[in-house]
Structures are given as C-alpha cells and as structure tokens.
C-alpha positions in Angstrom: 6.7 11.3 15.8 5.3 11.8 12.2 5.9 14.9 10.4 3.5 16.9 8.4 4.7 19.8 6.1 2.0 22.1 5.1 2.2 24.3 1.7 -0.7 26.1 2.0 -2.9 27.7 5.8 -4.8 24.4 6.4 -8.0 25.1 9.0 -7.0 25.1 12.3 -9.7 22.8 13.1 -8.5 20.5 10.8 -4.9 20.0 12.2 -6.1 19.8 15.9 -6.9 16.0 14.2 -3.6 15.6 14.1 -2.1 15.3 18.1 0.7 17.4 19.3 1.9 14.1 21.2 3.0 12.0 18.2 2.7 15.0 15.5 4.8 17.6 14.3 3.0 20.1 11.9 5.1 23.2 10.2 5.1 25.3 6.7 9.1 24.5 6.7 9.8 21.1 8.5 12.5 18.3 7.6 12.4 14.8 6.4 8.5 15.0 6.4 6.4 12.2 6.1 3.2 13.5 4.5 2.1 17.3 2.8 -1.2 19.1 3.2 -1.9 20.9 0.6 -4.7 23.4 -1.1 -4.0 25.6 -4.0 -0.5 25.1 -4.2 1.4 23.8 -7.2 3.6 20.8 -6.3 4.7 19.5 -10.0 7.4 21.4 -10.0 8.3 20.6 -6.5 10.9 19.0 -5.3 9.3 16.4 -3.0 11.3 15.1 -0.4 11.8 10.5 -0.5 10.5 10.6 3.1 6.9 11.7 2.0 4.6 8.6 2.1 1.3 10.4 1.4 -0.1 13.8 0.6 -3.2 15.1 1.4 -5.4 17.4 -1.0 -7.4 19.5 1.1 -10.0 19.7 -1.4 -11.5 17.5 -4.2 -9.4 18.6 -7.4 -5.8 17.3 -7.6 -4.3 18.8 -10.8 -2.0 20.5 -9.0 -0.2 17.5 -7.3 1.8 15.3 -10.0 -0.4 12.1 -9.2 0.9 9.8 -11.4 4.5 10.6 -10.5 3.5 10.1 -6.8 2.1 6.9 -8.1 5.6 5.7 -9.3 6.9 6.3 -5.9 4.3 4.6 -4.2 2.9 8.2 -1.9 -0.6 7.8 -1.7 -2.5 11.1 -2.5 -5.8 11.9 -0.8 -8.3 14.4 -1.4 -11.5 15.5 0.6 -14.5 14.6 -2.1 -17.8 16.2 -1.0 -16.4 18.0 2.4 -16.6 21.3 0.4 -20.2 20.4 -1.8 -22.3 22.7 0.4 -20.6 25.5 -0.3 -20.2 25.1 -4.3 -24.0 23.9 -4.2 -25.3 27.3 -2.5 -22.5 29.2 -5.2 -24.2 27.7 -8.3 -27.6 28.5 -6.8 -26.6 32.1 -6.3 -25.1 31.6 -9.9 -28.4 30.8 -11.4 -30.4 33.4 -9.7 -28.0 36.3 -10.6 -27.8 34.9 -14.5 -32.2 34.9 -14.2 -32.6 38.1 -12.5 -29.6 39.8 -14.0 -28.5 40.9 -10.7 -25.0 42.0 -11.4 -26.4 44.1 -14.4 -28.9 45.9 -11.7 -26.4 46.4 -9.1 -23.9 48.2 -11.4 -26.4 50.2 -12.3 -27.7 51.3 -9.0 -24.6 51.9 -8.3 -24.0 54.5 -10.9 -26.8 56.7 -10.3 -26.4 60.3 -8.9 -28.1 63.2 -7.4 -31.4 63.5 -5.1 -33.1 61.0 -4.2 -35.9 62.0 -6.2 -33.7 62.0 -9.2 -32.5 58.5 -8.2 -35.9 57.3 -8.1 -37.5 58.6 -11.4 -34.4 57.1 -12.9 -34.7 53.8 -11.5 -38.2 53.7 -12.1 -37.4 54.7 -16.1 -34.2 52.0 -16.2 -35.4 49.0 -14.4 -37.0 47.8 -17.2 -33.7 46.8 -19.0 -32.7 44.3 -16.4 -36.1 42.5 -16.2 -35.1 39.0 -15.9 -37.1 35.0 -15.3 -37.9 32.8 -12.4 -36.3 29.4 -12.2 -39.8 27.3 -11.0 -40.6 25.1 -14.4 -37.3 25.4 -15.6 -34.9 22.9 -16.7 -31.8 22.6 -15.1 -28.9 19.8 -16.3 -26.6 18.7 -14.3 -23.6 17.0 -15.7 -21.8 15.1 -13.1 -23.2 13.5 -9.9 -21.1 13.4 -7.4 -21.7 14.8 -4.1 -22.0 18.1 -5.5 -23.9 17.5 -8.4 -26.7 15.4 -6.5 -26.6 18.7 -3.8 -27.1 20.8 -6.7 -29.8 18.5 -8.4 -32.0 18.3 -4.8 -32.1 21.8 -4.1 -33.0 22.9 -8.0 -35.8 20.0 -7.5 -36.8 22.1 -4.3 -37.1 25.5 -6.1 -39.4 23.7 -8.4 -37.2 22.8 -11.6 -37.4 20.1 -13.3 -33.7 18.3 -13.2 -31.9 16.0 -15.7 -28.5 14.9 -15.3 -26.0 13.1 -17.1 -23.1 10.9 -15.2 -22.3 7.2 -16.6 -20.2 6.6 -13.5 -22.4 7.5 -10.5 -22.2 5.5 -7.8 -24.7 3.3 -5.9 -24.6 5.7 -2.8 -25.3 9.2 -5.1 -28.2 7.4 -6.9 -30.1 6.7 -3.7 -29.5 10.1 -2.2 -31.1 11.6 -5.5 -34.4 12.8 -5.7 -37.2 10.1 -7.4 -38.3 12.6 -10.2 -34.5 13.4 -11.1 -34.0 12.3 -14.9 -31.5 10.6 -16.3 -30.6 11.4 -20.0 -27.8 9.2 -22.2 -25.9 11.4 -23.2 -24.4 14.6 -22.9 -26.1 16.3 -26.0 -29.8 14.7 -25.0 -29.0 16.7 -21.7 -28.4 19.8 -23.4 -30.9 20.0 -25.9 -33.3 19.7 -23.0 -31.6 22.1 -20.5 -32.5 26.0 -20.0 -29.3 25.5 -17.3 -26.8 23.6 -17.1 -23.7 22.7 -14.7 -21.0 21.0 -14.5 -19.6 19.2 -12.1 -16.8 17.1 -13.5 -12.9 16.6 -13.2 -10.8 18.3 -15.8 -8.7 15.4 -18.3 -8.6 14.9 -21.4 -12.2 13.5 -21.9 -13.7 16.3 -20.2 -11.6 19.3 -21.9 -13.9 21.6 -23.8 -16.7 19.2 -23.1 -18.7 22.5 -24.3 -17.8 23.5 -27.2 -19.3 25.6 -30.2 -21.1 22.1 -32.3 -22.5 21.5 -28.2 -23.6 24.6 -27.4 -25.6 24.9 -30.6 -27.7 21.9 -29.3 -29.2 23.8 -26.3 -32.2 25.7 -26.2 -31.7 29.6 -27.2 -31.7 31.6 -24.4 -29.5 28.5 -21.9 -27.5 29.5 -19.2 -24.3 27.9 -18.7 -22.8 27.4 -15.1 -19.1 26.6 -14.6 -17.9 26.0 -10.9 -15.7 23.1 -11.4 -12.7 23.3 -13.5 -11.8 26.3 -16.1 -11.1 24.5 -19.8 -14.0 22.1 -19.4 -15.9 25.1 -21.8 -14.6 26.3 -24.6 -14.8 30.1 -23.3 -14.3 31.4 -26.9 -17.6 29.5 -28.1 -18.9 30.4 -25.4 -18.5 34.1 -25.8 -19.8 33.9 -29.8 -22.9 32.5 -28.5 -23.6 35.0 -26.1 -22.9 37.8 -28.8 -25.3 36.0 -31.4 -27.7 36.3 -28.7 -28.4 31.8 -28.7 -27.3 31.9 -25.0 -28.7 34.0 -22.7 -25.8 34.4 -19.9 -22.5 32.1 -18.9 -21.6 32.2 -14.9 -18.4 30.7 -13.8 -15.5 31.1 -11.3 -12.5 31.6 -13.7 -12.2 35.0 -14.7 -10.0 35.7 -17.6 -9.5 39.1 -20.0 -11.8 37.3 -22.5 -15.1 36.9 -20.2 -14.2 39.1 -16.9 -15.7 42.8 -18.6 -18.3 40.9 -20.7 -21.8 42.3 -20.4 -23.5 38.6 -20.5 -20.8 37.0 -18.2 -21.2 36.8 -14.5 -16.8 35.7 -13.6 -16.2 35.3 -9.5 -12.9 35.0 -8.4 -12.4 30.8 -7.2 -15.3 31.6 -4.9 -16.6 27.2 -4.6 -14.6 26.2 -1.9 -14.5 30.0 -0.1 -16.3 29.6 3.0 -15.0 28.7 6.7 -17.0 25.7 7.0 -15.8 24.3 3.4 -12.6 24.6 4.7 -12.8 23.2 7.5 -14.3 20.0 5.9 -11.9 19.7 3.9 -8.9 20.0 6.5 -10.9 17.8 8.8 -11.5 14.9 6.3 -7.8 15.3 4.9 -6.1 15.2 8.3 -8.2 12.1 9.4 -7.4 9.6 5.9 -3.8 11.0 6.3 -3.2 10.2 9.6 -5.0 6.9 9.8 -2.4 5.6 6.5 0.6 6.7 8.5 -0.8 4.8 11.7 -2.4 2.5 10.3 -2.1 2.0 6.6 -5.8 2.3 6.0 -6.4 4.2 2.8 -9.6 6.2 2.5 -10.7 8.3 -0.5 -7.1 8.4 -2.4 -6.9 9.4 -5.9 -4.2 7.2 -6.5 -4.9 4.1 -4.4 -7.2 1.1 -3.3 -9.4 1.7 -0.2 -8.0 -0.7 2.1 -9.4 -0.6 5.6 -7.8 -3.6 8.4 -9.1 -3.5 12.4 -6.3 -3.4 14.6 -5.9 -6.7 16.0 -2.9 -5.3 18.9 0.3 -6.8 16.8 2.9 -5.5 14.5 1.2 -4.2 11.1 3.2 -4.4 7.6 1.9 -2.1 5.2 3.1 -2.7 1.9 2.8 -0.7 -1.5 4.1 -2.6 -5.0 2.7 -2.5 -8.6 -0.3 -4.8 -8.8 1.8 -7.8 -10.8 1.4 -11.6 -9.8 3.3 -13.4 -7.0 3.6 -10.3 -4.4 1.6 -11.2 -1.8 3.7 -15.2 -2.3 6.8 -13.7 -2.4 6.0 -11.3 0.8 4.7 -14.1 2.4 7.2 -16.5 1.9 10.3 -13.7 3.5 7.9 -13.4 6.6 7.7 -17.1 7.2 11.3 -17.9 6.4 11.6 -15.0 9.4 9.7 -17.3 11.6 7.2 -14.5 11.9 3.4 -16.0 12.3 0.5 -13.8 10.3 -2.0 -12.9 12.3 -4.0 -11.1 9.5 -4.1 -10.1 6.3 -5.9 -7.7 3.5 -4.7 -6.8 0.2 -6.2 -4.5 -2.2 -5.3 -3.3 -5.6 -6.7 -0.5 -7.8 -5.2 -0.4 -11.4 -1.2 -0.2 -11.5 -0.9 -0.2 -7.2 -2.1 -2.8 -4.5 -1.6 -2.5 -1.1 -1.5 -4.8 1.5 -1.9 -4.6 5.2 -0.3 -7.5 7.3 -1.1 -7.8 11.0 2.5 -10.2 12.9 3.0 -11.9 16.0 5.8 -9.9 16.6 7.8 -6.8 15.3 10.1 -7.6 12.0 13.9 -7.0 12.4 15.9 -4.5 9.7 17.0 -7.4 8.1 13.6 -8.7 7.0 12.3 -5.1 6.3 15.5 -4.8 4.0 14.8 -7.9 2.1 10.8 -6.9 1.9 11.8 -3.8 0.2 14.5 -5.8 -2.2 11.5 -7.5 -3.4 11.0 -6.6 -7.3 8.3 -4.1 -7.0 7.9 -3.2 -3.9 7.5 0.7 -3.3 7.3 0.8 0.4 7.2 -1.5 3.4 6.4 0.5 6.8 6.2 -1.1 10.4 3.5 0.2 12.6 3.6 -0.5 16.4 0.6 -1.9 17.3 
C-alpha cells in the first residue's frame, strides 16, 4: 500500500489514477511515500525521509526546494504542457483586451447612469477614447517554445500575425509541431526590436530574472505590448511602468498583480488566471498521478525536473531501482553485491542526468534485507527500493 499526501485539492479525476486497492490518498497521512502538490510552498516544509518522489501538478517548481530533494535522492515531477491550452487561450484574450482596450471600455460602460437615451448619447460621445487595433499583420514574439509557447505561436499565425520567436533550447518535437512561416530570431533583442507583442514563456532563474528590463524595452517598437503569463520577476515591472507613462509602450498584460501595476490605467493585472480552468487542472492531476505512480511501481521516471527519464518493460521478476550521484564505479560496485548474492540479472538500464543516475535492475529472484542493507551502504547511494514484479 503506497501512501500519497496531498498539500493542495488535486482534480478528482486525477487521483482516481491512483487505485484505492494499493493506494492510500489523504491531506494529513503518515509515513507517506510521495506529495501532490500545486501552489503550495514546501521549502519550508518539513518533509518527511519516507517521501521518494513529489509530484508538481503543474509545470513551475519554485515552490518545491528541488535541489534539496535532489540531495536526498526524491525525484520531483511536474506536468509540462498538460495546462498549455488554457495559458494559450489567456494570452490570446490578453492581447485582444491590450488591442481593443477592453478593460478601459468596460469600466466605462459600467459607470454610466441615467436613461437609456442618456446612456446612449454618452457612449456614442466617449467611445472614441477607447478606439483600439486589430492584431492581423502584426508582429507577435514569442520568447520560449515550449508547449505553450508553440500553442501560442500557432494560433497568433492563425489570426494572421506574423510570429518570431526566440528559444536556443527547443526541442526536436516543438520544432516540428511549429508552423513553416514561424521565424526564428538570435537573440532576444533581434526579437524585440521586431515585435509589436511579445510573450513570454520561460522558467524564472537567475538567467531569466528581469529578462525585460529598461536598456530591453527601449529596443521595441513604440507602441509594444508586453504579455506576462509565466513567472512574475521575469520583467522588470518598474521599467515597465516608466515606459508606459512615457507613452514608448502602448499596454503591459500579465497575471501578477501588485500595488505598483494593479490600478494602472495602461496595465491589464489578472489574478494567477494561466492554469484556472477545470480541464488545465485536470491535465495536470492526470499527468502527475500517472509519472508518480509508475516511479513508485516501477521506477520509471517521466518528465522529472530533477532526474533522467528512465523507462524499463516489466520483464515479471524482482526490479531494483536505485538512485546515487552520477560518479564512476556504481553500476560495478552494485553489480558486484548482487552477484556475490547469487542473484542472476535479468535486465538492466541506467540513466544519468547531471549530479543523479538512476538505474533500474530486473532479478531472478527477490533480494534479502541483508543485500538491500549492503546496496544502500554503498558510497553514494540515495535509495535502493524492491518492487514485486
């Protein structure tokens, strides 16, 4: 029976993955053996030795201490793309209400007063003040694509803007689900000085913190838009608000409202809306129940932050799954204790993905305490689990 502690509501649908036969899922639960977690913050958590992995319903981790986790071996998963839809159709919505000035408009319906004939002769006489653009011909830049950014990039294409983006790290997979006519630029600053909008879709660390800033925004177009629906302190929101008072940008929409930008006539601020619809989270539970149950079972490890994906068949025996800093002479020394236990490998993988390899070992036969004990004594080993087959 694993246990499953969850710190934030995780979709329903999500932890019907996870079967009441072998699984026992609660907010406050003992000794658990992974955590499912959304919003809440975990650094300051005390995180029980029996957690082996901890799933981040969601793609952002900053608010699980990763590299501690790392130390201890707990792999840490995420859910990358499972909520893309949703943030796609948000900065969508986000660019039509910067070009149309729709917030402006709506405040302003909202504040008129009397007959109806006085309500139309004074919308007639103000409408004028929130005329806004169309996007078609535009030029949207997208910084970052991943599975939100390409999303984001497709559906601009299919309004009729023209769409550059920027990512030095995009995968083989992303690139073919592009559209042919999406630009690449080589830098961040060609991107901008050819962008009416632009998004971002990046992780927040120290490369991308204040990525925007007031040398940056000085490079785009007068009139730009900025978008922000992926990390607050990627822009500087202080340059930011300079630019829109000098008039150079034109409006800044993001989902981090602070005292600085929240009453701001030129800032649209939502409240964390990306992620905020049923079938994001869903997704998300889904995907993060699915990896998290098939490393516990199985040591598989799909879409971790932390670790190698590392993905062995069943072959019906005993499987050893192993976690130890990537140094030389682990898999020999693990190895050499399972053979001086007479036990007979059937199979084998090992992965390794900067500090932390794993490797998955299919036996003949179960191990006994003893060997498991002197697995673990092994100079950096982390973890040694034995799965039933």
């Amino acid at each position: 029976m694993f246990k499953i502690q969850t710190l934030n509501n995780i979709s329903v649908v999500g932890l019907e993955r996870l079967p009441r036969a072998s699984y026992e899922v609660a907010s406050e639960i003992s000794h658990p053996d992974a955590i499912l977690v959304r919003s809440a913050k975990m650094h300051d958590m005390e995180i029980p030795e029996t957690v082996q992995a901890i799933g981040r319903a969601g793609a952002g981790t900053n608010n699980v201490p990763v590299a501690a986790m790392t130390a201890r071996g707990v792999a840490v998963f995420n859910a990358p793309g499972a909520n893309a839809n949703a943030v796609k159709e948000l900065v969508i919505a986000g660019m039509l209400m910067s070009a149309r000035n729709i917030p402006q408009a709506w405040h302003f319906a909202r504040g008129l007063s009397g007959e109806d004939a006085a309500i139309n002769e004074a919308v007639e006489s103000g409408k004028k003040q929130f005329g806004g653009f169309e996007l078609p011909g535009r030029t949207l830049g997208v910084v970052g694509l991943g599975a939100i950014g390409v999303k984001v990039a497709n559906t601009a294409r299919a309004l009729g803007m023209h769409v550059v983006g920027y990512d030095p790290s995009i995968t083989v997979n992303h690139a073919w689900q592009l559209e042919r006519d999406v630009q690449a630029t080589l830098s961040i600053d060609d991107l901008l000085s050819r962008s009416d909008f632009v998004t971002f879709h990046v992780p927040l660390n120290d490369q991308t913190r204040h990525m925007i800033n007031a040398d940056r925004i000085r490079i785009l177009p007068k009139g730009a838009v900025l978008l922000n629906f992926s990390r607050s302190g990627i822009i500087d929101d202080d340059a930011v608000v300079t630019a829109l008072d000098q008039g150079h940008l034109y409006a800044y929409c993001c989902d981090f409202p602070s005292n600085l930008l929240k009453d701001h006539p030129r800032v649209i601020t939502l409240p964390h809306l990306g992620a905020s619809t049923k079938e994001a989270e869903d997704n998300c539970a889904i995907m993060v129940a699915d990896q998290v149950r098939d490393y516990l079972e199985n040591g598989n490890v799909s879409n971790s932050v932390n670790f190698p994906e590392i993905s062995l068949p069943r072959n019906g025996g005993v499987r050893l799954a192993v976690v130890n800093s990537n140094v030389p002479n682990m898999v020999g020394q693990i190895s050499t204790d399972l053979a001086n236990a007479g036990l007979n490998i059937i199979d084998m993988l090992n992965r390794s993905r900067g500090d932390i390899a794993v490797t998955l070992i299919d036996l003949d036969q179960s191990c006994s305490d003893a060997t498991l004990a002197q697995l673990r004594g092994i100079e950096g080993v982390l973890s040694v689990r034995c799965l039933d087959g």
